[in-house]
C-alpha positions as semicolon CSV with decimal commas, in nm:
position;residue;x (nm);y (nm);z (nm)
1;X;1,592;-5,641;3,652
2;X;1,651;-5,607;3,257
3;X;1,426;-5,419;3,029
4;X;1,406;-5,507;2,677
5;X;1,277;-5,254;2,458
6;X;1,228;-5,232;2,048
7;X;1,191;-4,910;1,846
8;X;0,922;-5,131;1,664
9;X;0,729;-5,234;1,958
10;X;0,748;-4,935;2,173
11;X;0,422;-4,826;2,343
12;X;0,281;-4,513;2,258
13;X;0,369;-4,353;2,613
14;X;0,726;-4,497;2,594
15;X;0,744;-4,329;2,230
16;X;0,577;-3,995;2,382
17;X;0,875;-4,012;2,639
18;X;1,122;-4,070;2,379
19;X;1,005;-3,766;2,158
20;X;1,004;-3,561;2,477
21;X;1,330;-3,644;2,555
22;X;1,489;-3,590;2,241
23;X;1,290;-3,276;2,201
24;X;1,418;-3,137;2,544
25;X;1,790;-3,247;2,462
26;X;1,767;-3,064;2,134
27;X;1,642;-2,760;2,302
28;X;1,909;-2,778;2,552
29;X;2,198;-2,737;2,237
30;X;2,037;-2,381;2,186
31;X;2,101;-2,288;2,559
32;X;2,492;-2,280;2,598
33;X;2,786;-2,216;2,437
34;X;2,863;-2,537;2,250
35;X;2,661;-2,778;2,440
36;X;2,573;-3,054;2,201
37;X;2,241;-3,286;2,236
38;X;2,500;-3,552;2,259
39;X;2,655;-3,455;2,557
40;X;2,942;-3,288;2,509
41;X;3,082;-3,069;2,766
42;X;3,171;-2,719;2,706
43;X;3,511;-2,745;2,890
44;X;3,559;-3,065;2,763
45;X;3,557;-2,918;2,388
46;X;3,811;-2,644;2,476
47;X;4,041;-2,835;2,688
48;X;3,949;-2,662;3,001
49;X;3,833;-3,027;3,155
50;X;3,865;-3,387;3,091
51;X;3,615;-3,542;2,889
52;X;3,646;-3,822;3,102
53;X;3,701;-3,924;3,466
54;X;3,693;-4,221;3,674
55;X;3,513;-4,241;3,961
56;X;3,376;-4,516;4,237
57;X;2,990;-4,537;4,099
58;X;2,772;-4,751;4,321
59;X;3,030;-4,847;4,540
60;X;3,235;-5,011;4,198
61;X;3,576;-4,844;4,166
62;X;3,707;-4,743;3,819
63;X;3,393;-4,650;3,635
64;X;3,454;-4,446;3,335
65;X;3,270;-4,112;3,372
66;X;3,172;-3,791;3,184
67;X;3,288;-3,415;3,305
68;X;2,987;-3,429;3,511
69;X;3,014;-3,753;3,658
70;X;2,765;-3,933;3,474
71;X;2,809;-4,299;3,362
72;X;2,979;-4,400;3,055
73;X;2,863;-4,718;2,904
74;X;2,975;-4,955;2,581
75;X;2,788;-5,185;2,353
76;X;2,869;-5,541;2,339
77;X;2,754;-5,444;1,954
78;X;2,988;-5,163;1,903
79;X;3,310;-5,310;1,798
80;X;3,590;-5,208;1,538
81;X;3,504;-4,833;1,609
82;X;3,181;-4,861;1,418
83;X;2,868;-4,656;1,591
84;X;2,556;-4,893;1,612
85;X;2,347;-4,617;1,769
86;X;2,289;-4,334;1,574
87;X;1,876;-4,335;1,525
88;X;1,700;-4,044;1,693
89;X;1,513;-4,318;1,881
90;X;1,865;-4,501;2,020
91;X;2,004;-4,154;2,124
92;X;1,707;-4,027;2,316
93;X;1,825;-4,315;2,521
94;X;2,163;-4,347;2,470
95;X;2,344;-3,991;2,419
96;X;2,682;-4,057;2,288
97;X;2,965;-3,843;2,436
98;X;3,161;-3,628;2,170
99;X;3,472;-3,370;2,170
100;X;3,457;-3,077;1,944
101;X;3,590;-3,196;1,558
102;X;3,949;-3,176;1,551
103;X;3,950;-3,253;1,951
104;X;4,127;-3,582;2,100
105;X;3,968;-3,672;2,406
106;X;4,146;-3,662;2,801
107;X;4,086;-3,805;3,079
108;X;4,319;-3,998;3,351
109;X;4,650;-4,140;3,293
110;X;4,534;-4,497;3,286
111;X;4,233;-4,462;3,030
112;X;4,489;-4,191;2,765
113;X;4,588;-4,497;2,570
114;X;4,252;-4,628;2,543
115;X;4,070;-4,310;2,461
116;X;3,982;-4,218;2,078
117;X;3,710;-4,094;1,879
118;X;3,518;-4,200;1,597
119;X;3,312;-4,003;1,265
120;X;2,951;-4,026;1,359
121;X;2,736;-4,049;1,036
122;X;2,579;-3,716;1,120
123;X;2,937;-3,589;1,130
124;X;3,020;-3,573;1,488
125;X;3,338;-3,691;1,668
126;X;3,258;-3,958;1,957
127;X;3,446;-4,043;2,222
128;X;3,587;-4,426;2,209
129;X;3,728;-4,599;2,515
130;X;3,921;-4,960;2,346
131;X;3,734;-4,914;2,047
132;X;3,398;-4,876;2,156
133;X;3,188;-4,551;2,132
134;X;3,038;-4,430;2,480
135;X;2,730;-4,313;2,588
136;X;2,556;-4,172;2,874
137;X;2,181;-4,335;2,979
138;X;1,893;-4,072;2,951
139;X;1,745;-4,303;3,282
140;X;2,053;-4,178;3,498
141;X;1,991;-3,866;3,597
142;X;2,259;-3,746;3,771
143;X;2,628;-3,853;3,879
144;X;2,746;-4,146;4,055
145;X;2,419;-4,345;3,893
146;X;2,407;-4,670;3,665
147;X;2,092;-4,787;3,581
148;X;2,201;-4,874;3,234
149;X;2,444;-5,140;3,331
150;X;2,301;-5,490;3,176
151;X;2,020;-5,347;2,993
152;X;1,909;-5,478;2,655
153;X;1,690;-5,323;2,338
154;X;1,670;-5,344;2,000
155;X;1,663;-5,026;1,770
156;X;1,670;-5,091;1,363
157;X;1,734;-5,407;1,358
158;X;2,055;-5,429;1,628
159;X;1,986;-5,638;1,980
160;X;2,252;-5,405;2,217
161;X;2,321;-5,512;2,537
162;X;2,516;-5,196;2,726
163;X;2,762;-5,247;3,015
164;X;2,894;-4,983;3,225
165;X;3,269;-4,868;3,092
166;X;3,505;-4,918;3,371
167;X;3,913;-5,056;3,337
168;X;3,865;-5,292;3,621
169;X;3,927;-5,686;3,482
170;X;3,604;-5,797;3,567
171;X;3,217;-5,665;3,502
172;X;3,095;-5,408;3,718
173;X;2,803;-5,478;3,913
174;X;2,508;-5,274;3,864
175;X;2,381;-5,024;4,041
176;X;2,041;-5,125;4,311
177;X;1,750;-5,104;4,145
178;X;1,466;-4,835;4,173
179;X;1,180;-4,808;4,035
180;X;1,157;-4,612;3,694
181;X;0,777;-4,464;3,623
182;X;0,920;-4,478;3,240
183;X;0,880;-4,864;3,204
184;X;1,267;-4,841;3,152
């Protein structure tokens, strides 16, 4: 089932989540050692990790992932190596992954050509797989989910529709359903 959901018509329970959330991720950049509310990995800003991994996700093989196994996903929007999503209401969903400035990304030998980054306008460096930034979904919450695969909303003024970042030739299929209490 797809969810559409617009910054402008956003319920006030959907927008109290959505200030929670973002809240609670920018609390958690105070807690470590370089953690970013964007997702960025400690080991994957000094090189001790990849920043990104592959992994079978919902029984699809070749899903792009982060350090911790979480799902990657793309914008049919984001093309040209342009960021879309950069509203504090967009990234309490979608929490773009990013390497320390001055960092290229890593990950497996058959995603190192098609990893980059990107200038954020708040000045961070995002991770790009073919040209598109990536993103974990604030929904999945923890590895080896995908809930964000095929999901549509609107935030100032763009209509994204995500898909889960994978190198196989064809679409992955999303994950079952469950129930989310969030309305997402």
């Amino acid at each position: 089932m797809t969810t559409t959901i617009s910054s402008a018509t956003v319920r006030w329970p959907l927008r109290s989540l959505l200030a929670a959330a973002g809240i609670g991720i920018l609390s958690l950049a105070g807690c470590g050692s370089g953690n970013s509310p964007s997702g960025q990995d400690d080991a994957a800003g000094s090189g001790a990790a990849t920043t990104v991994q592959m992994r079978t996700v919902a029984g699809n093989a070749d899903v792009l992932t982060d350090s911790n196994g979480r799902t990657l996903y793309t914008s049919d929007q984001e093309t040209g190596g342009k960021a879309l999503c950069t509203s504090s209401a967009c990234n309490a969903i979608w929490l773009p992954l990013t390497v320390a400035a001055g960092r290229s990304p890593t990950g497996p030998a058959q995603t190192a050509a098609d990893l980059s980054t990107l200038m954020r306008p708040d000045g961070t460096t995002q991770v790009t797989f073919k040209g598109k930034p990536v993103y974990t979904f604030s929904f999945d919450h923890g590895a080896g989910q995908n809930g964000g695969d095929g999901q549509k909303d609107t935030f100032d003024g763009t209509n994204f529709t995500w898909h889960t970042a994978g190198t196989g030739t064809g679409p992955v299929a999303p994950a079952p359903s469950t129930p989310n209490p969030g309305g997402y």
